[in-house]
C-alpha positions in Angstrom: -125.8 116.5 141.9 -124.1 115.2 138.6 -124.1 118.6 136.3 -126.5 118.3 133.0 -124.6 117.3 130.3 -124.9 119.8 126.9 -126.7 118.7 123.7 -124.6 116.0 121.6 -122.4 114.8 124.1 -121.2 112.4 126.5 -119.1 112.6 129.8 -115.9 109.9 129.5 -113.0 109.9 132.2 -114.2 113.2 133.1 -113.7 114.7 129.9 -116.8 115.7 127.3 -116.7 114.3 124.1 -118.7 115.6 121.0 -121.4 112.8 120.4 -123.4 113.9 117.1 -125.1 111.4 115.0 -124.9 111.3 111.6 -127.3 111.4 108.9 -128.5 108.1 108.0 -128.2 108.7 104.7 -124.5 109.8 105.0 -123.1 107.0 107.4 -121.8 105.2 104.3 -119.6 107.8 104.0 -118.2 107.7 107.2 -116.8 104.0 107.3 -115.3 102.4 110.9 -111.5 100.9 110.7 -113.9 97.6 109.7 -116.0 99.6 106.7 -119.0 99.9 108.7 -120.6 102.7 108.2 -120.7 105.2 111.9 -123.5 106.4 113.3 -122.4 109.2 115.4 -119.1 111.6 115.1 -117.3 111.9 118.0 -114.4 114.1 119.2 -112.5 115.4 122.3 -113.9 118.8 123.3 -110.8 119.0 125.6 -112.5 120.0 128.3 -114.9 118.7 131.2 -116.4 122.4 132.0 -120.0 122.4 131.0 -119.9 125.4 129.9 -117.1 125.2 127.7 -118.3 122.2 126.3 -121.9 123.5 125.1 -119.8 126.1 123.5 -117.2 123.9 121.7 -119.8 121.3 121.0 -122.1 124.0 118.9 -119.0 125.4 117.4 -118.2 121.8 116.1 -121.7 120.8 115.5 -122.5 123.9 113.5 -119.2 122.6 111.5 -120.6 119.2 111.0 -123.9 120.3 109.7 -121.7 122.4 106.9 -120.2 119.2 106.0 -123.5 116.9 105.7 -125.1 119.9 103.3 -121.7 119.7 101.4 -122.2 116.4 101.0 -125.7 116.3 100.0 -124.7 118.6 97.3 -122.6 116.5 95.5 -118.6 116.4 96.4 -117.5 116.7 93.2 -114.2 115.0 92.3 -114.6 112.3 95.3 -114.5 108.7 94.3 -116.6 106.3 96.0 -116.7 104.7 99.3 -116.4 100.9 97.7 -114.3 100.0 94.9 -114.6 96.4 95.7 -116.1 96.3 91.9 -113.2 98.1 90.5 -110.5 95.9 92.2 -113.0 92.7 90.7 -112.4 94.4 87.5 -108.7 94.7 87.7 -108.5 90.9 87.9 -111.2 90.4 85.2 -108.5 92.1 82.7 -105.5 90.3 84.3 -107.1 87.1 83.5 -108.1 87.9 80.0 -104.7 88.9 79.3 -103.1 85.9 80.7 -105.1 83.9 78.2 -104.3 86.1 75.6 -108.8 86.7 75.0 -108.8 89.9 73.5 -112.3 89.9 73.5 -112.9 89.3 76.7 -111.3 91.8 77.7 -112.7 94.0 75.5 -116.6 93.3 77.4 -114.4 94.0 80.7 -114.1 97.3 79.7 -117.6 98.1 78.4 -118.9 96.9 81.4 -116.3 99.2 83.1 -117.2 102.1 80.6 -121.1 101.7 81.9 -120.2 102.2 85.5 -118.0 105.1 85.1 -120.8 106.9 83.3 -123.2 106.2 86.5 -120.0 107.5 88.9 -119.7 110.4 86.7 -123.6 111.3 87.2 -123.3 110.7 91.0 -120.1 112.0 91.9 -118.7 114.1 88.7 -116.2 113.6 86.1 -113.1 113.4 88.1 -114.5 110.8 90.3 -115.6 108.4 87.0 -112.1 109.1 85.7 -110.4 108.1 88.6 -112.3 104.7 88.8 -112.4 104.0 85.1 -108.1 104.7 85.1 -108.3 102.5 88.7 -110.8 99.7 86.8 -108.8 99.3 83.6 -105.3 99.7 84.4 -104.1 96.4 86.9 -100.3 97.6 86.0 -100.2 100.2 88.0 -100.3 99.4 91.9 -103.0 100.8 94.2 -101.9 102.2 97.6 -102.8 99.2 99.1 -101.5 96.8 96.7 -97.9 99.3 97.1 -97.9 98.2 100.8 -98.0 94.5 100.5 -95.2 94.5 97.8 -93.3 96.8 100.6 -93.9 93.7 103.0 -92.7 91.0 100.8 -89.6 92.9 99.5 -88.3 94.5 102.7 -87.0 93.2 106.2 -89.8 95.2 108.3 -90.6 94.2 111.3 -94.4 93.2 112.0 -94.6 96.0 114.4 -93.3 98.8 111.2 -95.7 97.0 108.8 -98.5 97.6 110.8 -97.7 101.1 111.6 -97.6 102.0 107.9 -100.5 99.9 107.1 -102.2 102.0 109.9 -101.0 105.1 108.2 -102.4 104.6 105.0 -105.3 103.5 106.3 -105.9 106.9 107.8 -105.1 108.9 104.7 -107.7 106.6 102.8 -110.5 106.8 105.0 -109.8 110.6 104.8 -110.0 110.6 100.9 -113.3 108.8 101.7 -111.9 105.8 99.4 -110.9 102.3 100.2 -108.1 102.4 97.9 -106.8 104.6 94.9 -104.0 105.0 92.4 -101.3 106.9 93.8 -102.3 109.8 91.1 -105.2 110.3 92.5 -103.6 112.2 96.0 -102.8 115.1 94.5 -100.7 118.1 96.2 -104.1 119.6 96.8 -105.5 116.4 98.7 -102.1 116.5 99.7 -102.3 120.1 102.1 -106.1 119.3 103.1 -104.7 115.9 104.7 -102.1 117.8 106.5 -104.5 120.3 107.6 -106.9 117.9 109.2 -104.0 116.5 110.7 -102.8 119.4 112.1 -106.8 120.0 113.4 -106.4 116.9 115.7 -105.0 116.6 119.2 -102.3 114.6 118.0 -98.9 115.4 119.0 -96.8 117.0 116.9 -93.9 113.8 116.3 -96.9 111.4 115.6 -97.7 114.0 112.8 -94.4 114.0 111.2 -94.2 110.1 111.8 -97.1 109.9 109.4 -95.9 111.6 106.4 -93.0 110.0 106.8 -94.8 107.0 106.4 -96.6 108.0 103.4 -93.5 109.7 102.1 -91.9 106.2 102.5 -94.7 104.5 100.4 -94.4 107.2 97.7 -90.2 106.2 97.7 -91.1 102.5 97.3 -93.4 103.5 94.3 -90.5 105.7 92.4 -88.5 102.8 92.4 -90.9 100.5 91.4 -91.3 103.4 88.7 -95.2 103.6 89.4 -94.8 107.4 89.9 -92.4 109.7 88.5 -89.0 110.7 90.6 -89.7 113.8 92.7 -93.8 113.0 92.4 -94.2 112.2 95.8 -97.2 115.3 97.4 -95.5 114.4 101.0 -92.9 117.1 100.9 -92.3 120.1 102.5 -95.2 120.2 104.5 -95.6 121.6 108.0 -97.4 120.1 110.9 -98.2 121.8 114.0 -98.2 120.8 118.0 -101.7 121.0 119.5 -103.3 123.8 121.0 -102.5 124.0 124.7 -105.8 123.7 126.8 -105.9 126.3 129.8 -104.8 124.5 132.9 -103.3 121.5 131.2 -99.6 120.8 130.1 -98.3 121.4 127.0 -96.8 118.5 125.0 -93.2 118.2 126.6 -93.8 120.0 129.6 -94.5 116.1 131.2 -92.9 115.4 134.9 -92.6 113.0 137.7 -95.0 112.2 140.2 -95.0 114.1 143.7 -95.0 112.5 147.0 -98.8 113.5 147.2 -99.9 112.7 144.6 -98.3 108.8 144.3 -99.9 108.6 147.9 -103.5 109.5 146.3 -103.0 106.9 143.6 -102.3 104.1 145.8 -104.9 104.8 147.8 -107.8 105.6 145.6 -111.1 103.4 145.5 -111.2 100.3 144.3 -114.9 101.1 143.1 -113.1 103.8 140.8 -111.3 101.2 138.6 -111.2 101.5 135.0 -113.9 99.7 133.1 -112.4 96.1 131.8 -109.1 96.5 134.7 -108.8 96.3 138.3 -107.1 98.3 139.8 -105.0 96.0 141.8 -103.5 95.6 138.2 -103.1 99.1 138.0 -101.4 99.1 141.3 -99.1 96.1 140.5 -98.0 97.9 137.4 -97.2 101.8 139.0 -95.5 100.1 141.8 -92.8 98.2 139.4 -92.6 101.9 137.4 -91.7 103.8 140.4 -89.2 100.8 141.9 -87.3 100.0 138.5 -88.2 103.2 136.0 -89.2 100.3 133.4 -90.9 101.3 130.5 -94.5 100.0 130.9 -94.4 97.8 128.0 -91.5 96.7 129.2 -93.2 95.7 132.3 -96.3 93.8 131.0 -93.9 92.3 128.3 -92.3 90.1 131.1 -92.0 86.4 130.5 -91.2 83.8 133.0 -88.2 82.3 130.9 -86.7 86.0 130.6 -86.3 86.3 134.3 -83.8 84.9 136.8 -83.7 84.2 140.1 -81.0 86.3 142.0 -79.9 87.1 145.9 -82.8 88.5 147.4 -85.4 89.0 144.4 -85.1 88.9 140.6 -82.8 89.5 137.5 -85.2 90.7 134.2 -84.0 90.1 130.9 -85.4 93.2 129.1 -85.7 91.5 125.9 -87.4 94.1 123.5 -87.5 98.1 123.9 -87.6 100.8 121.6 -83.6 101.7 122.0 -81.0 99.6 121.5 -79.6 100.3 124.7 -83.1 99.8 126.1 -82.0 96.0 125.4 -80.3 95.0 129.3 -81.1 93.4 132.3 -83.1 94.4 135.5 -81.6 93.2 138.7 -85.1 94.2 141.1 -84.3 93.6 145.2 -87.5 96.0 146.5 -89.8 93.7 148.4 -92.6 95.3 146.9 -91.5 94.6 143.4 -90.5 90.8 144.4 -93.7 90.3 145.8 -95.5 91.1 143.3 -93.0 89.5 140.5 -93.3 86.9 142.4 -96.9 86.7 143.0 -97.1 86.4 138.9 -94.5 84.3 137.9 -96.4 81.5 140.4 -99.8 82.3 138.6 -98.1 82.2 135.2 -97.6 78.5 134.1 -96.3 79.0 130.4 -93.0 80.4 130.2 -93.0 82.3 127.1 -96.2 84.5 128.0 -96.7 87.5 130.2 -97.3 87.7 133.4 -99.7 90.2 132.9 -102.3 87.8 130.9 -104.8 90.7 131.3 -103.5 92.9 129.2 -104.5 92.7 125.5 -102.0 93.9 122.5 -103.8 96.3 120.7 -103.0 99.8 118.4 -100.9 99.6 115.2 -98.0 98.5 116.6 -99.9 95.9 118.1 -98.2 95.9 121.5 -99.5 94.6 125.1 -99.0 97.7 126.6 -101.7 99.9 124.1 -105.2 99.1 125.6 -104.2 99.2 129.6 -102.0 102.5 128.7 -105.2 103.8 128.1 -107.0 102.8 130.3 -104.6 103.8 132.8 -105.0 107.7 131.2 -109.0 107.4 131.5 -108.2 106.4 135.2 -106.1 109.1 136.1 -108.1 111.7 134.7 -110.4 109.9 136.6 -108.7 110.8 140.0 -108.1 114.4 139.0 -104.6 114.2 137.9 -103.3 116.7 134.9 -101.9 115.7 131.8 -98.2 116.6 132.9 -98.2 113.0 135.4 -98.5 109.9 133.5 -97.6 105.8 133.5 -94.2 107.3 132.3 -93.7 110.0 134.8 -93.0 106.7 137.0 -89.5 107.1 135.1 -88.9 110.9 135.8 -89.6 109.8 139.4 -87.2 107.2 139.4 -84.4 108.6 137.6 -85.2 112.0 140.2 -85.3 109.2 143.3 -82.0 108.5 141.9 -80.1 111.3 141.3 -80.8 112.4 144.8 -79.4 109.0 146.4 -75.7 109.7 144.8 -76.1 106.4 143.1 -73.5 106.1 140.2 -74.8 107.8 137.0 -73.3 105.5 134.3 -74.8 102.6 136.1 -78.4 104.1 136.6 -78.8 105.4 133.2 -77.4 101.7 132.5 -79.9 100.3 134.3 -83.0 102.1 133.0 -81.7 102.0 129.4 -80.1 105.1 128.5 -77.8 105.5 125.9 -75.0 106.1 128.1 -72.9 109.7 128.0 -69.0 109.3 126.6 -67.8 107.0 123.5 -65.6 105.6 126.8 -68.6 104.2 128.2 -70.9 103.6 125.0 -67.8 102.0 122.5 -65.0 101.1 125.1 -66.6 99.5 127.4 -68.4 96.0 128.1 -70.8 97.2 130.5 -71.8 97.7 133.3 -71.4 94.4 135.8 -74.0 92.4 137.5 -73.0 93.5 141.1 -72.9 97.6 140.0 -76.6 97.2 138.7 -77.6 95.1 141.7 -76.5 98.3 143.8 -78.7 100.5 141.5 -81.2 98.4 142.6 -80.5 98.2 145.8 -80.4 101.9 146.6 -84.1 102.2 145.6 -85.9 104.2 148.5 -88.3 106.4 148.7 -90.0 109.0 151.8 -91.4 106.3 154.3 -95.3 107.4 153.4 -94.1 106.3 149.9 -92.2 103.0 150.9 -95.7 102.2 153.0 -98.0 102.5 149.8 -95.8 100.7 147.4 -95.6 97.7 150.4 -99.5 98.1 150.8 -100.1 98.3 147.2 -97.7 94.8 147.1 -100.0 93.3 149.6 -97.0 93.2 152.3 
């Protein structure tokens, strides 16, 4: 019988999830990536014990109810959810100064002056002074008008200018503002952003990567002498790795799948597919992981015009990756692979698109891979796998699969885009050729069980 689920929360890939709703009076506080305002918090527990989830779910509610009372009270010094009518105001003056109308400008700022004094008995003096100095001074860029002068005057990719647009994003809906002069994160907003950071379950490197985002930001506006050298709050702060969870892996203690447990995933239910993806996807996609140790947005980034047809299956053009060296090509010979490469290149008909038309770009970066990564997590949680086996353990397994077949190691780390190990190899040499990868390939062979699944899986 399905276990009874403790007060404010819900059960999601076998894992409980805080589910407290807010105040109605408070939601506009709490804003969605679109400024809606949220209707309920919600937050990994980290477990799916019932027990431990009616305790951690009290711990955190009793923490929530703090924070509604501490907003009912006032939160002094914050500014406002919406300063759609200060940004309004900043062009009013621009305007007024471009046609030289002193007086106009002038009413601008009375007007301006009469909503600080209603912030100021709402939300305190700090908070009126921060939107009158916001309202009234158009010189001086906002955060968010600092990251689209870093897009116009930099070569950033699309992918980079997301990911800090992302970043600031997260530190704004923190400050519980929609925008703000960079004066107004001060080295004490500073510490309690980096606190709640270090609060969250993210991994330590994704912490760092976003103060050096916002450090980045803070650069751009020194030169741009907006801020004063050496003003920047993003220094010398220290982020933590999550807490490990009994009888999960620790960040970095990830490994390769065993011969079990890849049978098990081939051979699970199709009626415990992820919502929104079949599982035959999900099949499709491990099978090319475990038979060319591709990356899986590598995998699902696979366009018909960026693959060849070779001797006995299919030559990939890798054409993006997140290494330079991860920039190659993928001779694949498997008959599971090429049945199922060749499966969707048939179904495919433009030439510049994926072959895996299912899956949807999504997260800051904006890649195909995001959404069915995740999905792919829910799913194996789903199965009752831990945290130390995931899409990219498919790698580990490869590169293990390898090592034990005495293939050549220059030409396997080569082939699954390695930086490779000598400045004889890396500078000296051309590469690797066609016929040494095709080897690589070639030499692809797992325990017969195995070989069975990835054939079945294949549809051979």
């Amino acid at each position: 019988m399905p276990f009874e689920l403790p007060p404010y929360t819900r059960l999601r890939g076998g894992k409980l999830y805080l589910n407290l709703p807010i105040p109605a009076d408070l939601r506009p506080r709490f804003l969605t990536h679109s400024g809606k305002p949220r209707t309920h918090i919600v937050e990994a527990l980290g477990t799916g014990d019932p027990a431990d989830g009616r305790r951690l779910a009290r711990l955190r509610e009793a923490y929530w109810v703090r924070e509604f009372d501490n907003l009912r009270k006032g939160h002094r010094g914050e500014l406002p959810s919406d300063l759609r009518r200060a940004h309004g105001f900043r062009e009013a003056i621009l305007e007024a100064r471009a046609k030289v109308d002193p007086d106009a400008e002038f009413a601008v700022a009375s007007v301006i002056g009469d909503h600080a004094e209603r912030i100021e008995l709402e939300a305190g003096a700090e908070a009126a002074q921060q939107f009158y100095a916001l309202a009234t001074r158009p010189e001086h860029l906002t955060l968010l008008q600092a990251l689209e002068r870093m897009g116009d005057a930099s070569d950033m990719t699309e992918g980079t200018k997301r990911k800090r647009a992302q970043q600031v994003a997260d530190l704004l809906r923190f400050l519980k503002v929609t925008d703000c002069l960079p004066e107004y994160v001060t080295e004490a907003r500073a510490v309690a952003y980096v606190d709640w950071l270090n609060q969250t379950t993210l991994g330590k490197s994704t912490k760092q990567d976003r103060l050096s985002g916002l450090q980045t930001v803070w650069r751009f506006l020194e030169r741009k002498r907006q801020v004063p050298h050496g003003a920047s709050p993003w220094h010398n702060h220290e982020v933590t790795s999550p807490k490990k969870v009994e009888g999960k892996a620790a960040a970095g203690e990830k490994r390769g799948w065993k011969e079990a447990e890849m049978l098990k995933l081939f051979q699970a239910p199709e009626e415990a597919r992820a919502k929104h993806y079949r599982r035959t996807l999900f099949r499709e996609l491990y099978v090319l992981g475990f038979i060319t140790g591709m990356r899986l947005d590598e995998i699902v980034s696979i366009r018909p015009q960026a693959v060849e047809v070779i001797k006995g299956g299919y030559w990939i053009n890798v054409e993006q990756s997140k290494t330079e060296a991860g920039v190659r090509g993928v001779p694949v010979v498997h008959l599971a692979a090429v049945a199922i490469l060749k499966r969707r290149l048939k179904a495919q008909k433009q030439a510049d698109a994926s072959i895996f038309p299912e899956c949807r770009p999504g997260g800051p970066d904006n890649k195909l891979s995001w959404q069915v990564q995740k999905a792919m997590g829910r799913d194996r949680d789903a199965l009752g796998f831990g945290g130390e086996v995931d899409f990219h353990s498919t790698r580990r397994t490869f590169l293990t699969m390898m090592e034990n077949s005495g293939a050549d190691v220059v030409h396997v780390q080569r082939y699954v885009g390695h930086r490779v190990p000598t400045m004889m190899h890396a500078v000296y040499s051309d590469g690797a050729s066609r016929e040494s990868l095709r080897k690589v390939a070639a030499a692809v062979r797992y325990p017969a069980k195995v070989e069975a699944a990835l054939k079945s899986a294949a549809g051979l």
